[in-house]
Short mmCIF file of the C-alpha atoms (twelve columns), coordinates in Angstrom:
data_MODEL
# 
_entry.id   MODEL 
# 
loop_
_atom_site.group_PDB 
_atom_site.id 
_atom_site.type_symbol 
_atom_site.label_atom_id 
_atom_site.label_alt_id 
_atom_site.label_comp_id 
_atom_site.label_asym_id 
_atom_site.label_seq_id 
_atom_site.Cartn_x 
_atom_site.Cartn_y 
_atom_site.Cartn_z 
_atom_site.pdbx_PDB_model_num 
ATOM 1   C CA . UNK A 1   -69.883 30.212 -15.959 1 
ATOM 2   C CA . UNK A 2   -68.043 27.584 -17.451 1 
ATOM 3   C CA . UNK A 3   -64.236 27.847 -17.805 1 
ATOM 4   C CA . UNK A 4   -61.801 25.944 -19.412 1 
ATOM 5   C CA . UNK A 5   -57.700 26.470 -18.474 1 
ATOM 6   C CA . UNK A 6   -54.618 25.296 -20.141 1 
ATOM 7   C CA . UNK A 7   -51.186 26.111 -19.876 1 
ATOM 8   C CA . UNK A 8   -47.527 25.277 -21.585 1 
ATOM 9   C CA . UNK A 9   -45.724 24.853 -18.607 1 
ATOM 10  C CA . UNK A 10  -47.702 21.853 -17.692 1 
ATOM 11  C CA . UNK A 11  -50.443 20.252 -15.685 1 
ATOM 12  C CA . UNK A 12  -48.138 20.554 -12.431 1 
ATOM 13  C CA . UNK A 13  -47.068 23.891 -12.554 1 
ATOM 14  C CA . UNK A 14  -47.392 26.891 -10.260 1 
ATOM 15  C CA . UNK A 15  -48.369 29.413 -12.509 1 
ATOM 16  C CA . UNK A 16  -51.295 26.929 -13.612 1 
ATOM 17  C CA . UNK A 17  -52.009 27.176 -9.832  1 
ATOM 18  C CA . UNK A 18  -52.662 30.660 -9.705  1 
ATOM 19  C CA . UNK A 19  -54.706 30.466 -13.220 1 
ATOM 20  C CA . UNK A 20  -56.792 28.562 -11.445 1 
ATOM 21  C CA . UNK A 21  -57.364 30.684 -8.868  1 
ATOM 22  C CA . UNK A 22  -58.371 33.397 -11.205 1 
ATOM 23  C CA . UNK A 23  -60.702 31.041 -12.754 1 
ATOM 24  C CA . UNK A 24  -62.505 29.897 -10.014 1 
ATOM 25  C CA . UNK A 25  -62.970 33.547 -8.501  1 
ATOM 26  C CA . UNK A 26  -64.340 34.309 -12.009 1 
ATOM 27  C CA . UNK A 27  -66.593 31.051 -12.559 1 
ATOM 28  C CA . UNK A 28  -68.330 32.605 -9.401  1 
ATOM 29  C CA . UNK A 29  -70.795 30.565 -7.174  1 
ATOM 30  C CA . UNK A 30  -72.253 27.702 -9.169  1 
ATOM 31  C CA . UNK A 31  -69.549 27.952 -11.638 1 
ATOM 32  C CA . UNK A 32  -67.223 25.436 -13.451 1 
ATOM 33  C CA . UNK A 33  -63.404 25.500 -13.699 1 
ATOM 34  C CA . UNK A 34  -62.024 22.756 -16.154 1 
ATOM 35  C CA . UNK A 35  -57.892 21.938 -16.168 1 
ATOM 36  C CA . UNK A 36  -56.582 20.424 -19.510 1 
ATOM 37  C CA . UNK A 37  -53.175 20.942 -19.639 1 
ATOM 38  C CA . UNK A 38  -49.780 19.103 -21.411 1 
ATOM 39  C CA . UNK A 39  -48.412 16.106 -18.748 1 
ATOM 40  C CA . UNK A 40  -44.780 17.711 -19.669 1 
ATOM 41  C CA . UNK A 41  -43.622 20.949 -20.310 1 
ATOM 42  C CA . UNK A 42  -44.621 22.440 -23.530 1 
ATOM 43  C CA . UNK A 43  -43.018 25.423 -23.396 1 
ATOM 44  C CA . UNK A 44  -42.314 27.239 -27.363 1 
ATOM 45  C CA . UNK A 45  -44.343 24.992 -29.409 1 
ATOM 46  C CA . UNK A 46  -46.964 28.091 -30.609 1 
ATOM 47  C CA . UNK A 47  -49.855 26.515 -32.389 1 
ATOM 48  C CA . UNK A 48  -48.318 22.937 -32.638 1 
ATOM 49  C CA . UNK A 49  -50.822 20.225 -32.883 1 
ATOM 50  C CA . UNK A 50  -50.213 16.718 -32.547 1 
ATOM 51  C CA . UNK A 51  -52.058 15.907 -36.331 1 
ATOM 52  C CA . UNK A 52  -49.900 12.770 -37.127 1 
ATOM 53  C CA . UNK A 53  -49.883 10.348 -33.623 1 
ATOM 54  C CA . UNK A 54  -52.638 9.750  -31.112 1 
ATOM 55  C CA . UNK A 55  -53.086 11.329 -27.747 1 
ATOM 56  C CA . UNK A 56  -52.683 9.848  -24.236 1 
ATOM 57  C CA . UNK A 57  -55.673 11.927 -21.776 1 
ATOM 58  C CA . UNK A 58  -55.455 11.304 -17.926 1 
ATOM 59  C CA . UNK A 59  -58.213 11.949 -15.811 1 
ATOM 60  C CA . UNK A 60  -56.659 13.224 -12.613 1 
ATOM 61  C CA . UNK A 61  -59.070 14.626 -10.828 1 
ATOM 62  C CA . UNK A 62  -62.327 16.040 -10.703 1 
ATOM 63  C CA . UNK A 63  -62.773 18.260 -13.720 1 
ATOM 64  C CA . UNK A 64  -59.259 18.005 -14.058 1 
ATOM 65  C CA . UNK A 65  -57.346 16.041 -16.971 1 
ATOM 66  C CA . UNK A 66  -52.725 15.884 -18.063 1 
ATOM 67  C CA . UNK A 67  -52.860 15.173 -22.016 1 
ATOM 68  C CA . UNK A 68  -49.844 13.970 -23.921 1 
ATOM 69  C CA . UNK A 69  -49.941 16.819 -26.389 1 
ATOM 70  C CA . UNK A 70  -49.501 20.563 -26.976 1 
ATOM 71  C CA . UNK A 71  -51.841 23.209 -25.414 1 
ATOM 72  C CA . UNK A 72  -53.412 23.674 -29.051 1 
ATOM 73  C CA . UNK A 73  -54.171 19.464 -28.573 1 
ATOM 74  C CA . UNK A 74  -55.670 20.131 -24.666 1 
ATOM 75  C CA . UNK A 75  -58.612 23.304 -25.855 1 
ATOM 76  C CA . UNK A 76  -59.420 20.074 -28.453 1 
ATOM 77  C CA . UNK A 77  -59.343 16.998 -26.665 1 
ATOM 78  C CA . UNK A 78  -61.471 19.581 -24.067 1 
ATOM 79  C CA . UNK A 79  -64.066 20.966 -26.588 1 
ATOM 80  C CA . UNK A 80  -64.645 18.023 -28.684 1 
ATOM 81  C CA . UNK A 81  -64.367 14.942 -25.798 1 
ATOM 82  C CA . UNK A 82  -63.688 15.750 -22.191 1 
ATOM 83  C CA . UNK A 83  -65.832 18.594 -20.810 1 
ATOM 84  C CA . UNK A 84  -70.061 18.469 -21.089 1 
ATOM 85  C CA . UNK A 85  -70.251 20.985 -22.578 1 
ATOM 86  C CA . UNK A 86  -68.784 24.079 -25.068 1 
ATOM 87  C CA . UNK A 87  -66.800 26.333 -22.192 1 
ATOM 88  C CA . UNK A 88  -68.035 30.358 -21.630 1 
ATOM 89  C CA . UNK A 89  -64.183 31.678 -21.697 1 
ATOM 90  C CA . UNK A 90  -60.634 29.750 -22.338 1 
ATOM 91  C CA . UNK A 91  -57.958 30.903 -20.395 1 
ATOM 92  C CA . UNK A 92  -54.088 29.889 -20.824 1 
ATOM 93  C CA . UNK A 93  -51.555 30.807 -18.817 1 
ATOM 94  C CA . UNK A 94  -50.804 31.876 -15.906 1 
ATOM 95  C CA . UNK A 95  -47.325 31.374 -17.729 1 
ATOM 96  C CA . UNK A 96  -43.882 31.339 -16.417 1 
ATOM 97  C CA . UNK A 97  -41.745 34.283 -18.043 1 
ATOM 98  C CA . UNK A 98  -43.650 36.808 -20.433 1 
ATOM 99  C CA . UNK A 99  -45.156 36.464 -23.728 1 
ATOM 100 C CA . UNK A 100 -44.728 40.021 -25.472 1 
ATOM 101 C CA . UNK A 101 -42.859 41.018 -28.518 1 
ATOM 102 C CA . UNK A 102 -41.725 38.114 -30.477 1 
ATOM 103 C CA . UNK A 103 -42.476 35.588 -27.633 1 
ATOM 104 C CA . UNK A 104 -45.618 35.839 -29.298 1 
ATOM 105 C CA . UNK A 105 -45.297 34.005 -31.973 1 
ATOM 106 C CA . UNK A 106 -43.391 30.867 -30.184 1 
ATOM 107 C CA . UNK A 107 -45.700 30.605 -27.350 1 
ATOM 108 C CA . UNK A 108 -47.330 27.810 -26.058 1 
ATOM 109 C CA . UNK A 109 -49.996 29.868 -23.937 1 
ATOM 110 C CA . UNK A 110 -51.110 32.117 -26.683 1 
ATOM 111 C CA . UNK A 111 -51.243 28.820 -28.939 1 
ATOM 112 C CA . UNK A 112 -54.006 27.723 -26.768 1 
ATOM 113 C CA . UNK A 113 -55.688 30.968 -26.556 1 
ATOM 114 C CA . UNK A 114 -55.520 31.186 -30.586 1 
ATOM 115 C CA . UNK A 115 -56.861 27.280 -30.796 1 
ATOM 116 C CA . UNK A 116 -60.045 28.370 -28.456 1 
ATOM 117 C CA . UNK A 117 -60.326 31.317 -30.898 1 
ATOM 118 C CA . UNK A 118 -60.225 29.864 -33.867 1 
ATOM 119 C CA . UNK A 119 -63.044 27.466 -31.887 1 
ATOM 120 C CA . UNK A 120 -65.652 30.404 -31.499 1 
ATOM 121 C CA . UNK A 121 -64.692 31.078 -27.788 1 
ATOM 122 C CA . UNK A 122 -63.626 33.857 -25.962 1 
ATOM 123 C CA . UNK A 123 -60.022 33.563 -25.146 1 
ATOM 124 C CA . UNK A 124 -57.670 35.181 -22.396 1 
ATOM 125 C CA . UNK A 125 -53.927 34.227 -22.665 1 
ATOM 126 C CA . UNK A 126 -52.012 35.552 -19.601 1 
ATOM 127 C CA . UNK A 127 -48.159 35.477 -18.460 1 
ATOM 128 C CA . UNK A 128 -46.061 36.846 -15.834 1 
ATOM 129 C CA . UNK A 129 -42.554 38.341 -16.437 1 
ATOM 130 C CA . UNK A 130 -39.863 37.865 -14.595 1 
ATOM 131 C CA . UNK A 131 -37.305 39.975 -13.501 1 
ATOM 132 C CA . UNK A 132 -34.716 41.005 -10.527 1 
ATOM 133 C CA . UNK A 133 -37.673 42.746 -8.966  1 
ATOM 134 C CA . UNK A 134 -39.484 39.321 -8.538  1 
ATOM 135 C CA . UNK A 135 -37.792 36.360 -9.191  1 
ATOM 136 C CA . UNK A 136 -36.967 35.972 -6.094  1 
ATOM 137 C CA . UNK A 137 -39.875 36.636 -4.170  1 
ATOM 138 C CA . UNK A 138 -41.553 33.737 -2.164  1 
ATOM 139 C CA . UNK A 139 -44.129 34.248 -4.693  1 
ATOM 140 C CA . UNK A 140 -42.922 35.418 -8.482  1 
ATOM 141 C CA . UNK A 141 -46.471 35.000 -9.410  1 
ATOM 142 C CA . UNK A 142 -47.577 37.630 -6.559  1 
ATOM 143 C CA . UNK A 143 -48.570 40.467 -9.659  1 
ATOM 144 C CA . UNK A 144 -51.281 38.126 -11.555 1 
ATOM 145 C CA . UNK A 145 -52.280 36.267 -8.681  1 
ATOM 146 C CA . UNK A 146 -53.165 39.586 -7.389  1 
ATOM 147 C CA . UNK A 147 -54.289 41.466 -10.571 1 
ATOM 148 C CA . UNK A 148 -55.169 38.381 -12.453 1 
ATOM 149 C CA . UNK A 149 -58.871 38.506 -12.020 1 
ATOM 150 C CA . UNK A 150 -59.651 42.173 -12.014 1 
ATOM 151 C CA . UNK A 151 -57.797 42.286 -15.644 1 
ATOM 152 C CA . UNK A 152 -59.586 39.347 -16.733 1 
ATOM 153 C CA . UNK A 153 -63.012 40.849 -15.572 1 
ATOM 154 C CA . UNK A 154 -62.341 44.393 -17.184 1 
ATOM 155 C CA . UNK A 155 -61.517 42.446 -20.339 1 
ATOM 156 C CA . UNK A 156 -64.736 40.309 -20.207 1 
ATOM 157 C CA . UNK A 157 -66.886 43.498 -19.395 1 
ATOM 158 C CA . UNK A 158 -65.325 46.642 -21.117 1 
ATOM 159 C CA . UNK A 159 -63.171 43.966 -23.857 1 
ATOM 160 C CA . UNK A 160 -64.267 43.977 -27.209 1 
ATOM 161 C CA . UNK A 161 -65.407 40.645 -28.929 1 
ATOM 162 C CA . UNK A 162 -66.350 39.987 -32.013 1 
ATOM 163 C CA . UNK A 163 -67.503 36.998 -34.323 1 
ATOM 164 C CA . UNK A 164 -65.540 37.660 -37.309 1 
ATOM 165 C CA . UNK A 165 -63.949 34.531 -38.641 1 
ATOM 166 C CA . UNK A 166 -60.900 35.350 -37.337 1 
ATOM 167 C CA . UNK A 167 -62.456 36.573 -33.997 1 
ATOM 168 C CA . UNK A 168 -60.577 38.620 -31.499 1 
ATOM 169 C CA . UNK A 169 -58.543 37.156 -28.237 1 
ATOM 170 C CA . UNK A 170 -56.220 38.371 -26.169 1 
ATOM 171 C CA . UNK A 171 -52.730 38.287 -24.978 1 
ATOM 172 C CA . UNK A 172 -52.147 39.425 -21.329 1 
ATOM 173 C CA . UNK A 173 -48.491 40.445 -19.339 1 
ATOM 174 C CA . UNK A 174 -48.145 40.890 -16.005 1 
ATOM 175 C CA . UNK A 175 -44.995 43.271 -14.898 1 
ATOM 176 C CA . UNK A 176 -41.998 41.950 -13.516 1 
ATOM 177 C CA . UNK A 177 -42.692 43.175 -10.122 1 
ATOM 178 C CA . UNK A 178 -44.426 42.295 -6.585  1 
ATOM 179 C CA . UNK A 179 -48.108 43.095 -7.031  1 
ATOM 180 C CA . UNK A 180 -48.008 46.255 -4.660  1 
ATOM 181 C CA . UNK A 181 -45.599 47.929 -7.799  1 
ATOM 182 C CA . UNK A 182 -47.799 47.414 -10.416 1 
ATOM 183 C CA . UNK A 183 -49.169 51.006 -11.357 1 
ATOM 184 C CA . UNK A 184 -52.732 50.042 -14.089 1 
ATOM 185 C CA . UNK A 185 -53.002 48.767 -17.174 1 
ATOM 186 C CA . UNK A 186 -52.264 49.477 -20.583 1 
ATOM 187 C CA . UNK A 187 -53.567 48.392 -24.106 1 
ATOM 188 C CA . UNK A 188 -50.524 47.956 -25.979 1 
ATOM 189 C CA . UNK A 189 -49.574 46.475 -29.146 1 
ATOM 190 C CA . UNK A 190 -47.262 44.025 -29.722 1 
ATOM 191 C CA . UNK A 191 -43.221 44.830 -29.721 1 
ATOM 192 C CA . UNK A 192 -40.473 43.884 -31.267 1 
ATOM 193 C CA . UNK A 193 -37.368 43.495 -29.458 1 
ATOM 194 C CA . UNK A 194 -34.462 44.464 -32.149 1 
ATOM 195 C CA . UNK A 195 -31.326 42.580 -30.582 1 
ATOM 196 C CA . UNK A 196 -33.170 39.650 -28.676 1 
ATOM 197 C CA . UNK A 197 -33.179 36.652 -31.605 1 
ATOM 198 C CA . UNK A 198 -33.406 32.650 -30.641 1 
ATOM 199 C CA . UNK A 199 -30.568 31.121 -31.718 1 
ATOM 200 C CA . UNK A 200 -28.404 27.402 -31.540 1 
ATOM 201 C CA . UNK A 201 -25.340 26.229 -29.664 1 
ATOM 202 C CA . UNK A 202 -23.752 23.437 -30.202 1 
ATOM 203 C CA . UNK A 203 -22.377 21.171 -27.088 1 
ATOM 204 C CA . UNK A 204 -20.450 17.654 -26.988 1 
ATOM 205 C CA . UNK A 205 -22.228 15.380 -24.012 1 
ATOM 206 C CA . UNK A 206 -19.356 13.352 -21.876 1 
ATOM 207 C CA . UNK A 207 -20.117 10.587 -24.746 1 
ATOM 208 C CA . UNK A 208 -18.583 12.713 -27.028 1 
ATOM 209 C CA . UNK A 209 -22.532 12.820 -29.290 1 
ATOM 210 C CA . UNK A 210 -22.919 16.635 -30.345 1 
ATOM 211 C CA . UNK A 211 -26.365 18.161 -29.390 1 
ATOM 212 C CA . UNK A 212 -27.728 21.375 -30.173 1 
ATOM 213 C CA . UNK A 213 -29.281 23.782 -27.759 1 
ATOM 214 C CA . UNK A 214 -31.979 26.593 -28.436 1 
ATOM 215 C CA . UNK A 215 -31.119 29.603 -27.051 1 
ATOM 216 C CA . UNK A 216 -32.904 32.477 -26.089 1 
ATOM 217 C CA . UNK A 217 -31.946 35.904 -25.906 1 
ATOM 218 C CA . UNK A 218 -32.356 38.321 -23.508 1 
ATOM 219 C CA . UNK A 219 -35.613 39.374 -22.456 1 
ATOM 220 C CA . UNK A 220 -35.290 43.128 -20.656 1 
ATOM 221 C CA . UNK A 221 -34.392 44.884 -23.698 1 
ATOM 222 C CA . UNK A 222 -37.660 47.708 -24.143 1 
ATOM 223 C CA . UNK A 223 -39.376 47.429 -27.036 1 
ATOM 224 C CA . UNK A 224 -41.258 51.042 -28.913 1 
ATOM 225 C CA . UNK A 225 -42.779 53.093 -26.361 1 
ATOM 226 C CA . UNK A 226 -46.348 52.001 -25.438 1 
ATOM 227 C CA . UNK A 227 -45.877 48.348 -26.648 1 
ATOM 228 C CA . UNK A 228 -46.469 45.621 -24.687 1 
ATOM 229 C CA . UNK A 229 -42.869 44.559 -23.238 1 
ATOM 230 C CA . UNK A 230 -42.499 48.857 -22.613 1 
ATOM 231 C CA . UNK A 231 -45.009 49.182 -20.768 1 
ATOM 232 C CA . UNK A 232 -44.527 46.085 -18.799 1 
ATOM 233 C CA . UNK A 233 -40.822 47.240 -18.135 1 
ATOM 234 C CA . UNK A 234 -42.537 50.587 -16.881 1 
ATOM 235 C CA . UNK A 235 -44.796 48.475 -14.663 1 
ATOM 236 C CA . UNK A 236 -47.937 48.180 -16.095 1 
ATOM 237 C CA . UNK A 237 -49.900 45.246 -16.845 1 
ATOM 238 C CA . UNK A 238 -50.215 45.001 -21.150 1 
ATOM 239 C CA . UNK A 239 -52.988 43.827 -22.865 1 
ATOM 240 C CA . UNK A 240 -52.689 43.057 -26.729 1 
ATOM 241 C CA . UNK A 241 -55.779 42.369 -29.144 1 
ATOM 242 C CA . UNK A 242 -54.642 39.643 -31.401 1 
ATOM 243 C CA . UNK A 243 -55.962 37.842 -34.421 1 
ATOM 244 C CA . UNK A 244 -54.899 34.826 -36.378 1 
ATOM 245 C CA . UNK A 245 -55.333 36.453 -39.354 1 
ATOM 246 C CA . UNK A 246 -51.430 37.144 -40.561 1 
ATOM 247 C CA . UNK A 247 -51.929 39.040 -43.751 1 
ATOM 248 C CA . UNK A 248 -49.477 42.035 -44.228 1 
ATOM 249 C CA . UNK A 249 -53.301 43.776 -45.025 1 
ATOM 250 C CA . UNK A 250 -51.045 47.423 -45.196 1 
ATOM 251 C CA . UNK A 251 -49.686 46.487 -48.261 1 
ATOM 252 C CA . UNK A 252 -51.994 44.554 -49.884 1 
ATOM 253 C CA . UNK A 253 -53.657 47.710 -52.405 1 
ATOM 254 C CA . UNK A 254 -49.490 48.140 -53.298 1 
ATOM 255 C CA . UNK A 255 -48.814 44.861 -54.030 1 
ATOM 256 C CA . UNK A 256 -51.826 44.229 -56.160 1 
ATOM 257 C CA . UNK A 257 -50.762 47.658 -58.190 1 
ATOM 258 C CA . UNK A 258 -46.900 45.860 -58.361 1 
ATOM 259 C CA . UNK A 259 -47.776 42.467 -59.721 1 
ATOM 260 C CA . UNK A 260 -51.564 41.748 -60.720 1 
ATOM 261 C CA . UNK A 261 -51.916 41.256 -64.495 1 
# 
């Protein structure tokens, strides 16, 4: 098997480490593992892609390439110049902090894992949240390092995928806690945190220029019961079916009675 990985973090860091080592288990004997992934953090740019100014690609290593762009920019520069040949899976991640609820729609990772779906490929984005329970351990990765490739293999065996047009991926979280406390995995669909919004603040630098700062908000706030950042906070590992496809389709017969002439 052929896999391609990508992160947002960037091609240096730890949780791209431990992706790898999923990867590589996965690939198998005989198998390939592929690295394209951003030179510098790229961290809340969603599906960005870099359509107006070239891209800088550095070889690194074998199979193993830093690309001045967006994760979006690395599954192309890897599908349509750097690798042989088309990958069997795209995975993104392992990323630092979780991706459920509205994380979704600003991340990086799943930008990747939308880009390689949008492609034809399978796709597998996967994060780890953080929290008290493992911040701090020698290790915060410890719960997808250790759970990483089992989920990915239940998804690739038991997962459904499809090739509708706007084909299925999926969005993986692994709990904030060592990997001994994780208790399964749930399907779970995506949350919404109601009093967790981005938001700006200004601040003067010692030059006395103003900047503004994005600011996230906070990220342990439980979303419904048995969506993804729930069941995460509960201790199990979520996994979302996503599509690109953003029609409200729920209201579309409504609508069309409202307004069509």
């Amino acid at each position: 098997m052929r896999i391609l990985i990508t992160n947002d973090d960037g091609i240096n860091a730890p949780g791209l480490a431990v992706l790898h080592a999923i990867a590589t288990e996965i690939a198998g004997d005989g198998g390939e593992v592929w690295t394209v992934a951003p030179a510098f953090e790229q961290s809340g740019v969603g599906h960005c892609i870099s359509y107006s100014k070239p891209m800088h690609v550095a070889e690194i290593g074998p199979r193993r390439f830093a690309a001045e762009g967006s994760p979006a920019d690395c599954v192309l520069a890897a599908l349509h110049d750097l690798l042989p040949a088309r990958p069997d899976l795209v995975l993104s991640g392992v990323n630092r902090g979780n991706n459920a609820a509205e994380n979704v729609l600003y991340s990086g990772t799943i930008g990747a894992a939308m880009e390689a779906a949008l492609q034809g490929l399978p796709a597998i984005a996967l994060s780890q949240f953080y929290g008290p329970s493992n911040a701090d351990l020698p290790d915060p990765f410890e719960a997808a390092r250790a759970h990483g490739a089992d989920t990915v293999r239940r998804l690739l065996t038991g997962g459904l995928w499809d090739q509708a047009d706007y084909r299925l991926f999926y969005n993986v979280n692994f709990p904030p806690l060592p990997a001994s406390g994780v208790r399964g995995l749930r399907v779970a669909p995506q949350g919404y945190r109601a009093d967790t919004f981005f938001s700006a603040e200004a601040a003067t630098s010692p030059g006395g220029r103003r900047f503004l700062w994005i600011k996230g908000g906070p990220q342990h706030m439980p979303t419904a019961p048995g969506t993804d950042a729930e069941v995460n906070l509960r201790g199990y590992i979520s996994v979302t079916p996503l599509r690109c496809d953003l029609t409200a389709h729920d209201v579309l017969a409504d609508l069309r009675a409202r307004i069509e002439v």
